[in-house]
C-alpha atoms as one frame of an Amber mdcrd trajectory, in Angstrom:
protein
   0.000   0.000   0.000   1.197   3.658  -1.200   2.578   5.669   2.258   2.240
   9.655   1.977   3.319  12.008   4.369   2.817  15.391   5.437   5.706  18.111
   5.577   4.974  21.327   7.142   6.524  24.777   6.770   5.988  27.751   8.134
   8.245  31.250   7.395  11.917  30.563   8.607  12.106  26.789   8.161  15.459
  25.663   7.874  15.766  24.573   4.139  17.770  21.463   4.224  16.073  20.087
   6.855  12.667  20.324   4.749  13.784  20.119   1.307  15.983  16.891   2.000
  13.217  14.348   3.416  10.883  15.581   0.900  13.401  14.797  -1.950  14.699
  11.342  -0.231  10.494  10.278   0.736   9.580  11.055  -2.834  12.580   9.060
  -4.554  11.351   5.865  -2.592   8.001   6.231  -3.512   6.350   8.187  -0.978
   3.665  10.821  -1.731   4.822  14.267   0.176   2.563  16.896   0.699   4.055
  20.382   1.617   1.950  22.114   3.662   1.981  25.992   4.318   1.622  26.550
   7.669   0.147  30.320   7.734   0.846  32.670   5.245  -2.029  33.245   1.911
  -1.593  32.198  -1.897  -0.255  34.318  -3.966  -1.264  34.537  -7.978  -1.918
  30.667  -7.268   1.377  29.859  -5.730   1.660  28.972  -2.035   4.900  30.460
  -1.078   6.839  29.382   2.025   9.948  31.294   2.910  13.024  29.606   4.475
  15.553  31.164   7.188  18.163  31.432   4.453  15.560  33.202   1.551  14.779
  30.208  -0.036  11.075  30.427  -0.977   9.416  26.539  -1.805   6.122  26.221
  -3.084   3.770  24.756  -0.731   0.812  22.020  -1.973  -1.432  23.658   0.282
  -2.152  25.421   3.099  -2.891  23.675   6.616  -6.314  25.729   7.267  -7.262
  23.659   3.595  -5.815  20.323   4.461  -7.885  20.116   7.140 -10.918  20.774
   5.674 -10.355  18.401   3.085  -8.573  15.215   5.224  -8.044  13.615   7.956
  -4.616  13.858   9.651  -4.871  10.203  10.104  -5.303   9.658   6.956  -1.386
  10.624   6.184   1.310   8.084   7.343   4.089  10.642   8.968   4.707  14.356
   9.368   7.828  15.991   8.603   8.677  19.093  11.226  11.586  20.565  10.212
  13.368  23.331  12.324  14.753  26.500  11.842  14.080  29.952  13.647  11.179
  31.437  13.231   9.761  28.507  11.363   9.412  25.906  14.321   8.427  28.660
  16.319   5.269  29.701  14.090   4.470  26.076  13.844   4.716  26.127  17.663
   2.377  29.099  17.493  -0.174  27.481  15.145  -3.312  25.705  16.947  -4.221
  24.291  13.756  -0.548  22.532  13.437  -0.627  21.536  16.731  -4.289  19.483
  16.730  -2.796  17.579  13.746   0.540  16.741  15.166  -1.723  15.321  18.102
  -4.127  13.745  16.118  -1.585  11.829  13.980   0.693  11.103  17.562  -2.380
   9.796  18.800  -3.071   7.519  15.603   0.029   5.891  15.574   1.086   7.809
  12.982   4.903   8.656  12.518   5.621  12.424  14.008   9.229  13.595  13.053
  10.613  16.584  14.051  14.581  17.396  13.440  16.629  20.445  15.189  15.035
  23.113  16.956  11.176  21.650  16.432  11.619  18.231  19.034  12.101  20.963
  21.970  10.007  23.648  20.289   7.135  22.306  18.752   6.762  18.367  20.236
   7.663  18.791  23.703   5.202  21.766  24.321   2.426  19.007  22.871   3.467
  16.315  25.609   4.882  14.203  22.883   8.680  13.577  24.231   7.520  12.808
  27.805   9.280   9.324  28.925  10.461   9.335  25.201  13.997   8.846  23.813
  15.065  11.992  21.755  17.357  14.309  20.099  17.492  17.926  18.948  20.121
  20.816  18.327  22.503  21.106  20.752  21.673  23.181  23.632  17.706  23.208
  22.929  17.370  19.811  25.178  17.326  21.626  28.332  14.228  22.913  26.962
  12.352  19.728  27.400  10.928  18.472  30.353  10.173  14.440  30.495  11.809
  13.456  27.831  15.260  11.074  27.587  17.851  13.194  25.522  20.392  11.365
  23.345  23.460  12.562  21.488  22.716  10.092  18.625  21.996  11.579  15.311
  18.899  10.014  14.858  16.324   8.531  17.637  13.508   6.964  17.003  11.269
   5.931  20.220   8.316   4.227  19.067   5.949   6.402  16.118   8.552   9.633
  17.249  11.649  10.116  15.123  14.079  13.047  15.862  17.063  14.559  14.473
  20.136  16.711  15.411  20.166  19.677  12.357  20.889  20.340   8.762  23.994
  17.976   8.591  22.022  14.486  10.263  18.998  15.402   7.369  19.818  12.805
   5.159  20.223  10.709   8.273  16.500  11.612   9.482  15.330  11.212   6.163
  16.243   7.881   5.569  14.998   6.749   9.262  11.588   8.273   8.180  11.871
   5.677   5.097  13.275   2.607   6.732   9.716   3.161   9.781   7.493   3.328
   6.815   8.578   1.004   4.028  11.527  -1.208   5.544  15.474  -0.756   6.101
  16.002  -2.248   2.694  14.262   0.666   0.923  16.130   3.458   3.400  19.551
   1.669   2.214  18.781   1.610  -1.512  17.905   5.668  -0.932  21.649   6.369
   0.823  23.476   4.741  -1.477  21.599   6.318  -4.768  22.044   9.313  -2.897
  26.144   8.651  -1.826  24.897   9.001   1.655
């Protein structure tokens, strides 16, 4: 059965971070839809911007997605960091009721830098959980077992360290949803 996942960005994502899993989940064969958290379409385009000025066109917006599906119907969500972006996702209600809703489903949530500390542990979703983040931002969760790994995956949570574990992350977030052999195939087409 087809897997799809959900990415989300919001205005000062960090680029890699985003741009990488979506790349590495849609050369396996995973459906990724890039969601614009906040922001408006403009002349039809849905334009997210990144911390370092790259814009990426979004699929839709979150306020549409949920009108249209479930958040249970989507296999895993993709939280990448970056300041301000996993701070507005932080900020955003909307965001947060999905990343709960698919948490509570059993769904994968994975979150890499800033956004395990910023936008999961705020939701409860790191207590008595195994985890990583960017240096420094684990004193910022409470509950929660912090590892120096590059990856950690406890359970449906998968998090990551920053830009340069993002192929890393990426290829965890395969491996949980198809199986190892598919995450291997993707590093070494991709000289991982």
């Amino acid at each position: 059965m087809a897997k799809n996942a959900i990415a989300l960005l919001a205005e000062g994502f960090e680029e890699v971070e985003a741009v990488t899993p979506i790349d590495y989940l849609r050369r396996a064969g995973i459906t990724v839809t890039i969601v614009a958290v906040g922001g408006a379409a403009i002349g039809g385009n849905l334009p997210v911007k990144g911390a370092r000025g790259i814009t990426v066109n979004a699929d839709i917006t979150l306020k549409n997605l949920l009108q249209q599906q479930k958040a249970a119907s989507f296999d895993a969500v993709v939280i990448p960091g970056g300041m301000p972006g996993a701070t507005n996702i932080a900020a955003s209600k909307e965001a947060g009721a999905l990343i709960t809703e698919m948490a509570s489903a059993g769904k994968l949530v994975c979150a890499i830098c800033a956004a395990p500390a910023v936008v999961l542990a705020p939701l409860g979703l790191l207590s008595g959980k195994k985890f990583t983040c960017y240096p420094g931002m684990e004193e910022k969760v409470q509950g929660g077992r912090w590892t120096d790994e590059r990856v950690a995956i406890d359970g449906a949570i998968i998090t990551s360290r920053g830009a340069g574990t993002a192929g890393e992350f990426a290829v965890a977030i395969i491996a949980q949803l198809l199986d190892q052999a598919a995450g291997d195939k993707i590093a070494q087409a991709v000289l991982l």
